[in-house]
C-alpha positions as CSV (number, residue, x, y, z in Angstrom):
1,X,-2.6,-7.4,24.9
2,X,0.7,-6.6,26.7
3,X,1.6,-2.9,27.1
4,X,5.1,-1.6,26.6
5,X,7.0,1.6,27.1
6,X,10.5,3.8,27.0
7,X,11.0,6.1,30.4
8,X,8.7,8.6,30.9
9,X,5.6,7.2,28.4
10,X,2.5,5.6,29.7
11,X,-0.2,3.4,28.8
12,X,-3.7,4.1,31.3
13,X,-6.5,2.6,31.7
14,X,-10.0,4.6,30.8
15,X,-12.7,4.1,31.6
16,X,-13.5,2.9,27.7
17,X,-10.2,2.0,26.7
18,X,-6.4,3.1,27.0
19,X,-4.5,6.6,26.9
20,X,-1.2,6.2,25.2
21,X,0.8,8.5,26.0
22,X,5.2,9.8,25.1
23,X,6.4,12.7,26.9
24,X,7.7,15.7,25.3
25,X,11.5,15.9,24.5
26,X,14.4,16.2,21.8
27,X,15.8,14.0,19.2
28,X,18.0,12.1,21.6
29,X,16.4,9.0,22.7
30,X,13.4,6.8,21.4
31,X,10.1,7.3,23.0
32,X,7.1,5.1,22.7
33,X,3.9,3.4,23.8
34,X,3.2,0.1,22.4
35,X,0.3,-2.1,22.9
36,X,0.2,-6.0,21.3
37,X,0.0,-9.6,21.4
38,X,2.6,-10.9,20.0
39,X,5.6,-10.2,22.7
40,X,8.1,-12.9,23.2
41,X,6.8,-14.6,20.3
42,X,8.6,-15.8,17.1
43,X,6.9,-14.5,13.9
44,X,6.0,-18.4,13.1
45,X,3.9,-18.4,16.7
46,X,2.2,-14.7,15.8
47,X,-1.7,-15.1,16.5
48,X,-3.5,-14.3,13.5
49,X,-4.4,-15.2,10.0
50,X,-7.5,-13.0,9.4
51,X,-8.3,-10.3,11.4
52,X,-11.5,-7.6,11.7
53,X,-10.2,-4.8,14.5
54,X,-12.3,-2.2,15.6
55,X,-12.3,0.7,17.9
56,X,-12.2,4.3,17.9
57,X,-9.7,6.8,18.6
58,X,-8.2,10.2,18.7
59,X,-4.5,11.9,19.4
60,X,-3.7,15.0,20.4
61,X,-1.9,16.7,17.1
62,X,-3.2,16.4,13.9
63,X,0.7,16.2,12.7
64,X,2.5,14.1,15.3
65,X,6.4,13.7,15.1
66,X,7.5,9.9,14.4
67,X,4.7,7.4,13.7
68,X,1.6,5.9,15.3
69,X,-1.4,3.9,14.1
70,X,-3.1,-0.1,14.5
71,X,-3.7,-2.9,12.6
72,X,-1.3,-5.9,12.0
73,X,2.2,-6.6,11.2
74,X,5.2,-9.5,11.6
75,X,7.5,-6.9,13.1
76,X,10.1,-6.8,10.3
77,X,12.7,-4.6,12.5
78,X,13.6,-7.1,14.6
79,X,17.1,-5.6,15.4
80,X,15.4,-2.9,17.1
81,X,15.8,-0.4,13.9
82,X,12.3,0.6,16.1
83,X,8.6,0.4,16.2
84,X,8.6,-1.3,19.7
85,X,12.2,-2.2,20.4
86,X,11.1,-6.0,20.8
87,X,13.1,-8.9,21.5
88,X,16.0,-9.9,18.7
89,X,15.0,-10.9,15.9
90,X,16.9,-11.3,12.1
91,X,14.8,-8.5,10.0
92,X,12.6,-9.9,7.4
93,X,10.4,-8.2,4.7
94,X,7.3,-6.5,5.4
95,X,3.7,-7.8,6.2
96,X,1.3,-5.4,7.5
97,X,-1.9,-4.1,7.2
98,X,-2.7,-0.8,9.3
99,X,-3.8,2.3,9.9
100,X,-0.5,4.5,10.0
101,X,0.2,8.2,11.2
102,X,3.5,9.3,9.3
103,X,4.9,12.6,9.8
104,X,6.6,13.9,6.9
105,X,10.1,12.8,7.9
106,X,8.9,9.1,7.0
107,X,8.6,7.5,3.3
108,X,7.7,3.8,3.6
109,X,6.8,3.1,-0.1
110,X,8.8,1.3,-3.0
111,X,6.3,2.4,-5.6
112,X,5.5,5.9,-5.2
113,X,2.3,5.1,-3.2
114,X,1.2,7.7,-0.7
115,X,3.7,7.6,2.5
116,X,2.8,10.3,4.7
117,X,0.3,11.7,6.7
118,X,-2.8,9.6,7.8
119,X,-3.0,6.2,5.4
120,X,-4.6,2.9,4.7
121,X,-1.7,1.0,3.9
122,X,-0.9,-2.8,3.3
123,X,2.3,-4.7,2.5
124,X,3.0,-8.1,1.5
125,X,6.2,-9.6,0.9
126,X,7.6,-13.2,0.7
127,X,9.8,-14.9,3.4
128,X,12.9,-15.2,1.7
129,X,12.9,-14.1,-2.8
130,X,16.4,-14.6,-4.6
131,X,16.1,-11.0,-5.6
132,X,17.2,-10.3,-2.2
133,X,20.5,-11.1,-2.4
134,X,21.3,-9.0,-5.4
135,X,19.6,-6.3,-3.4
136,X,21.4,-6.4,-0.7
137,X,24.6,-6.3,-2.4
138,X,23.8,-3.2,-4.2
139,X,22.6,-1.4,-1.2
140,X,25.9,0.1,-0.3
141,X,26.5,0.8,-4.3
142,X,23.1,2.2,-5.5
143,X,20.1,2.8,-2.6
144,X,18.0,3.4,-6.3
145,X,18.5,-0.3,-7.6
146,X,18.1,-1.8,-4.6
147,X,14.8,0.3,-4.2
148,X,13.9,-0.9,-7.6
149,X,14.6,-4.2,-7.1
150,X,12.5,-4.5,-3.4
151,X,9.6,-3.0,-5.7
152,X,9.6,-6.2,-7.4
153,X,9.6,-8.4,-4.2
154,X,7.2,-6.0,-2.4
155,X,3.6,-5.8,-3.2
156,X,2.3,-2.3,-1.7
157,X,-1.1,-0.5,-1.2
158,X,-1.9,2.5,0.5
159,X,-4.4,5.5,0.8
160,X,-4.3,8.8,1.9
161,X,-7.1,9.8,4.3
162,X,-8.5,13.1,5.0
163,X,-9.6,12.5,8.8
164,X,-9.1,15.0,11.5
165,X,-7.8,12.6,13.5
166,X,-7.7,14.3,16.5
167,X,-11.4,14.3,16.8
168,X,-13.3,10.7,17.7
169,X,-13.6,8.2,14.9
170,X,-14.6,4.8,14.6
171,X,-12.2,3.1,12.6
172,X,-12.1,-0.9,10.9
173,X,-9.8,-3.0,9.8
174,X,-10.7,-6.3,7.8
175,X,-8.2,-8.9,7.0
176,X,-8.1,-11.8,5.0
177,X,-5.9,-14.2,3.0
178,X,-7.5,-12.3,0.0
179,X,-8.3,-8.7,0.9
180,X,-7.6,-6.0,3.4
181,X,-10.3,-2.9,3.7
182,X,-10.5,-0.3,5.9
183,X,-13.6,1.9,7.0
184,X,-13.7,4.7,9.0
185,X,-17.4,5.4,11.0
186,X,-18.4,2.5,9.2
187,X,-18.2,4.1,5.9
188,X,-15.5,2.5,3.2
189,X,-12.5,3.8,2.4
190,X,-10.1,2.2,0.6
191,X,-10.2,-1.6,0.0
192,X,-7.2,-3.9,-1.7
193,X,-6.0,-7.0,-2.5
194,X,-3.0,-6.4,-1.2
195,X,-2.9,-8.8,1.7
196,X,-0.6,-9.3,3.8
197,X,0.7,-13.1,4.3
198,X,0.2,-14.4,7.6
199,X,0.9,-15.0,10.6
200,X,0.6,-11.1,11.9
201,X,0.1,-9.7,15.3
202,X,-1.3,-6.9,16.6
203,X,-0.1,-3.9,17.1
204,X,-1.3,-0.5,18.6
205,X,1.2,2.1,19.2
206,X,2.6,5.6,19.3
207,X,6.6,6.7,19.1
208,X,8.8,9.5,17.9
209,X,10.4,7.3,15.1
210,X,11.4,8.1,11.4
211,X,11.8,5.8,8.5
212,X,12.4,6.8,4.9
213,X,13.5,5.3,1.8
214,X,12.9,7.9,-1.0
215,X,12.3,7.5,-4.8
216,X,15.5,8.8,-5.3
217,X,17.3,6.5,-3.0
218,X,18.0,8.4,0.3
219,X,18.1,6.3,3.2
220,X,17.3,7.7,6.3
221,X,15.9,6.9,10.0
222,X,16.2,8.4,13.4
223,X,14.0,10.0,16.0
224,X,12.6,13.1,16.4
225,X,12.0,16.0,18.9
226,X,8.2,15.8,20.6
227,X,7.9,19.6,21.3
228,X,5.1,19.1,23.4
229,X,3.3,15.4,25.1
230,X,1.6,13.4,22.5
231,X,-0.6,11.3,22.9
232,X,-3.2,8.3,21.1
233,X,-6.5,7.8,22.8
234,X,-8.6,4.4,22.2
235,X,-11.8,3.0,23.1
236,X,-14.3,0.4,22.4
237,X,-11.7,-1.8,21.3
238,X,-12.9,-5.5,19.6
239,X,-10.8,-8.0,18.0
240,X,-12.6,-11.0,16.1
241,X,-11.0,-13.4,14.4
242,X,-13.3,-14.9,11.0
């Protein structure tokens, strides 16, 4: 795992696990703590096909501004639209499977499923679908068809979870070709056959970033003010891959 940050965030070492921390401040610069395994990879080279990841955790809000979470992904923003700020890549469509903080700035749903606040979420998309092009030529014309048509190409899950997730939890992730389920203190809560296509890496990470593409076709992303430090604490962290 390689730990990244912006100015003034941390990543420490506990004596269980790490302390992820972005310092308080306004909505004029990105701010994040990133832990993963996949930097200076290409998405072909990411590590993993199947996936069980568990560990427990905490932060310090139970609303936090921007986004944070863990689970898997193929880092679809590759221009640096966010979650990371990684090394160029052409975006793609999304594969992930994850347990995601949204504030209530965010929407990252094509078909109505739950997009904010503490989820279970999973997406699985093709590499390249001929609907695409279409899409993308109607973007600047009609946000709604083009949300339309990406609801087509991408196949969504998700679950909203009533944790208080700034007390300790034990969280799990299992992934396979065929199924992604999630358990929190070993007890099941959501389980779907949305799964996303590999290869994925991992991903652990807390920022002040926005994303939203509403039902009624308002784009929108940015970042926001942290009033005060915030902060994602993890221990007892095991990866196994099946």
């Amino acid at each position: 795992m390689k730990a990244r940050t912006t100015p003034g965030a941390s990543i420490e070492k506990t004596e269980k696990g790490y302390l992820l921390t972005i310092p308080a401040g306004d909505s004029s610069s990105y701010r994040f703590a990133q832990m993963d395994d996949y930097l200076g990879l290409p998405r072909r080279n990411f590590p993993h096909r199947s996936l069980t990841l568990s560990l427990r955790a905490r932060v310090s809000h139970l609303s936090l501004p921007g986004t944070w979470g863990f689970g898997v992904w193929n880092d679809p923003f590759g221009m640096s639209l966010g979650f990371g700020a990684n090394r160029l890549r052409l975006p793609t469509l999304p594969n992930a499977a994850w347990f995601f903080g949204a504030s209530k700035e965010n929407h990252l749903s094509f078909n109505n499923n739950p997009a904010q606040g503490f989820l279970a979420q999973s997406f699985r998309s093709p590499k390249f679908h001929a609907s695409l092009v279409p899409a993308g030529m109607a973007l600047p014309f009609s946000p709604k068809t083009t949300r339309r048509i990406m609801s087509k190409v991408i196949a969504e899950d998700s679950s909203a979870l009533s944790v208080d997730v700034t007390q300790w939890h034990g969280y799990r992730l299992e992934w396979s070709r065929n199924r992604a389920a999630w358990y929190v203190d070993d007890a099941p809560v959501f389980e779907s056959p949305v799964s996303p296509n590999p290869p994925l890496g991992l991903v652990i990470w807390l920022d002040n970033q926005f994303a939203s593409f509403t039902p009624d076709g308002k784009i929108g992303f940015g970042v926001l003010e942290t009033p005060d430090p915030a902060w994602l604490e993890i221990e007892g962290l095991e990866i196994a891959n099946p």
